[in-house]
Structures are given as structure tokens and as C-alpha cells.
C-alpha positions in Angstrom: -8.6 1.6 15.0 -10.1 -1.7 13.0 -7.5 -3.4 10.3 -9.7 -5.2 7.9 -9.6 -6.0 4.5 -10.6 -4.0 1.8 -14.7 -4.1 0.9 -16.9 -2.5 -2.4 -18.1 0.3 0.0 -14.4 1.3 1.1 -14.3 3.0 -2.2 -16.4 5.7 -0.4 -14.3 6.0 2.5 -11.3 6.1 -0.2 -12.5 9.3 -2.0 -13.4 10.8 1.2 -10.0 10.5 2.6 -8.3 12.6 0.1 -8.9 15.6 1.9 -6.8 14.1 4.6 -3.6 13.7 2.1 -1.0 16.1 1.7 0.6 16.5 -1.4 3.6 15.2 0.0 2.2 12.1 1.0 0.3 11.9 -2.6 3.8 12.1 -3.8 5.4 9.4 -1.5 3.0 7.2 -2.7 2.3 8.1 -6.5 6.1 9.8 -7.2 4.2 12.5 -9.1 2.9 15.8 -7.6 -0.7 15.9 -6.9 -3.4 17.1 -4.8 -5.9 13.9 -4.9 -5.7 10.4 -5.9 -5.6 9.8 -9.5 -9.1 9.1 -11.0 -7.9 6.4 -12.9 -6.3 4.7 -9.6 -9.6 5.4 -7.9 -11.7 3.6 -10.8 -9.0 0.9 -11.0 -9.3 0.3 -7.3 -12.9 0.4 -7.9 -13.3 -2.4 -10.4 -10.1 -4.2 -10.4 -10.8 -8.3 -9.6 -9.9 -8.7 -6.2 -7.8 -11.6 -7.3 -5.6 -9.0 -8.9 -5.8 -6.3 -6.5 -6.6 -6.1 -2.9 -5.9 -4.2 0.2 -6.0 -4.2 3.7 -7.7 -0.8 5.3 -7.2 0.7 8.3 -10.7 2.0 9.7 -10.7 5.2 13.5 -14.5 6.4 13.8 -15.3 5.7 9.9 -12.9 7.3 8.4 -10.2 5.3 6.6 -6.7 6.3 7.9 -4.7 4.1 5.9 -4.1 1.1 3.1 -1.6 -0.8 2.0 -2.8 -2.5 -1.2 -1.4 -5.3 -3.4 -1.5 -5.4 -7.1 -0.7 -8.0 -9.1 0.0 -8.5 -13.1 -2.8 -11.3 -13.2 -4.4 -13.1 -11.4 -3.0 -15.7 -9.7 0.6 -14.5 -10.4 3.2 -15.5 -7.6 4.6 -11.7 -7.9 2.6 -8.6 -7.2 3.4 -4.8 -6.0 3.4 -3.7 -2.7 2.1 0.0 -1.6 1.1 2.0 1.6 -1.0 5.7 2.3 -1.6 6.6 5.7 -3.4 10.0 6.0 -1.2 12.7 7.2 -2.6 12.3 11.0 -1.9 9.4 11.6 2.1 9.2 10.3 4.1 7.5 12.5 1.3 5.8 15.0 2.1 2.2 13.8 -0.8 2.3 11.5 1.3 0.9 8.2 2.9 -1.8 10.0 -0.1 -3.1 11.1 -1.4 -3.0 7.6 1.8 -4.9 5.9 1.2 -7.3 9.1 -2.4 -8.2 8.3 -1.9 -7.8 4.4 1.2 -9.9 3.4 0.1 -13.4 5.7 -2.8 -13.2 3.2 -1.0 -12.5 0.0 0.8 -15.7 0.9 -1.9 -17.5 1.8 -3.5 -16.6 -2.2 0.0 -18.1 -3.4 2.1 -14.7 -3.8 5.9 -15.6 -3.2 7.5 -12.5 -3.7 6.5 -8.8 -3.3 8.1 -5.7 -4.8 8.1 -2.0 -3.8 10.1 1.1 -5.1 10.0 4.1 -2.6 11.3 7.1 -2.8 15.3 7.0 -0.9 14.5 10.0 0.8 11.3 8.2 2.3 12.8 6.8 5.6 9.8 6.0 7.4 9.3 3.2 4.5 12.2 1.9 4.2 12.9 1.1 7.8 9.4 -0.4 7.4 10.4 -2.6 4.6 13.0 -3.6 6.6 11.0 -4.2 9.7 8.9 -6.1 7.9 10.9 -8.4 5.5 10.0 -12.0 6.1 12.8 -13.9 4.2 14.9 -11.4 3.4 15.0 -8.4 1.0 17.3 -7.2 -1.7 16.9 -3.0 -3.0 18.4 -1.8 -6.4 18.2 1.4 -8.0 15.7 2.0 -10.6 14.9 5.5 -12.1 15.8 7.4 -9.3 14.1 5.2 -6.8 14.9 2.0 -4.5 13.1 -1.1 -5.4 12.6 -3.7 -2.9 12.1 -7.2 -3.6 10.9 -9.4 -0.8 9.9 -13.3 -0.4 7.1 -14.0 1.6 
């Protein structure tokens, strides 16, 4: 498996993955039942600035197994969102920590400070990885049902 960051022809290997994504994973990540990635997320992801969204991708015999993305309000902005898909496969292999580990030393080094995420409480996998992962610290609240993390790189 290669963990690289995110390139203009990934977008192919994006749509391509969908196959490979339960609806309970679409769910874990989007909080909404569906069966494939929103088209407006896929054309977001597809013409976003990179400066205001970017991801790291996880790459087995071209096919993209994972992402974990980072989105922020503007470019530039010392804040920004923090998300992970792995396809349904590859759960539990080690393939989103190695994501968050490649992704967040970057988002520092571009000048983000602090990263949030809201997961779904009954999503344990995550939130042992947030915690696992959590540089400096992190602090979770409630909001609308779901945990929100807020981490300092």
C-alpha cells in the first residue's frame, strides 16, 4: 500500500472506489444514508483549491483504499476539518492511521493549528483513532447528536 498525497487524477480512482463503500461506511463518514459519494462532494473535491482542501490517499494495486482529507474555511485559515473513508476491505488494517500520520505533519507545516472532527459516538474505531492520534491534546463536546473533536497540532 502507497500513502501519498492527493493528485487531479485521484479523482478517478475516487469515483471508482465507491463501489467498494458500504452504506454504513457512507454514513460514518457523511452522517446521512447513502449509497455513493455525494456528487456535489465529488465535484467539490474535484475543483476545490488545494490550499483549501487537500488529502492524503492511500493507494493497493491502483485502487484507492482510503483518504483522510482536510478542509478548510479559506485558505490559509489556521483551522480546518478533519475526515477519513477507508473502503470496507481494508477496515481495521492500520490504513487511516497511516493517513492522519502522513496528513496532519503537513497541515502543520501549511500553518493549520488546530483540527476539528465530529464522528458518530457509536463509531469506535474513530474515536480511539482520534485519540491515538492527538498531538497536543484533544477536547470532544456534544453537538447535534455527534462528538466533536478539537485537536492542536
Amino acid at each position: 500500500m502507497e500513502i501519498r498525497p492527493w493528485r487531479a487524477d485521484d479523482q478517478a480512482l475516487l469515483i471508482a472506489a465507491q463501489q467498494d463503500l458500504s452504506p454504513n461506511s457512507l454514513t460514518s463518514r457523511f452522517f446521512t444514508g447513502l449509497g455513493t459519494l455525494p456528487v456535489k462532494y465529488l465535484r467539490y473535491v474535484a475543483h476545490a483549491p488545494r490550499d483549501k482542501w487537500d488529502a492524503e490517499v492511500a493507494v493497493h494495486q491502483g485502487r484507492l483504499v482510503g483518504w483522510a482529507e482536510l478542509a478548510r474555511p479559506a485558505p490559509g485559515h489556521d483551522e480546518a476539518d478533519l475526515a477519513v473513508l477507508v473502503v470496507d476491505a481494508w477496515h481495521r488494517r492500520g490504513v487511516a492511521t497511516a493517513l492522519f500520520q502522513a496528513l496532519l505533519p503537513r497541515a502543520a507545516a501549511a500553518g493549520v493549528q488546530v483540527v476539528h472532527a465530529d464522528v458518530d459516538p457509536a463509531n469506535t474505531a474513530v474515536r480511539g483513532l482520534i485519540r491515538k492520534i492527538a498531538v497536543d491534546g484533544v477536547s470532544a463536546r456534544w453537538e447535534s447528536g455527534l462528538l466533536h473533536y478539537k485537536m492542536r497540532l
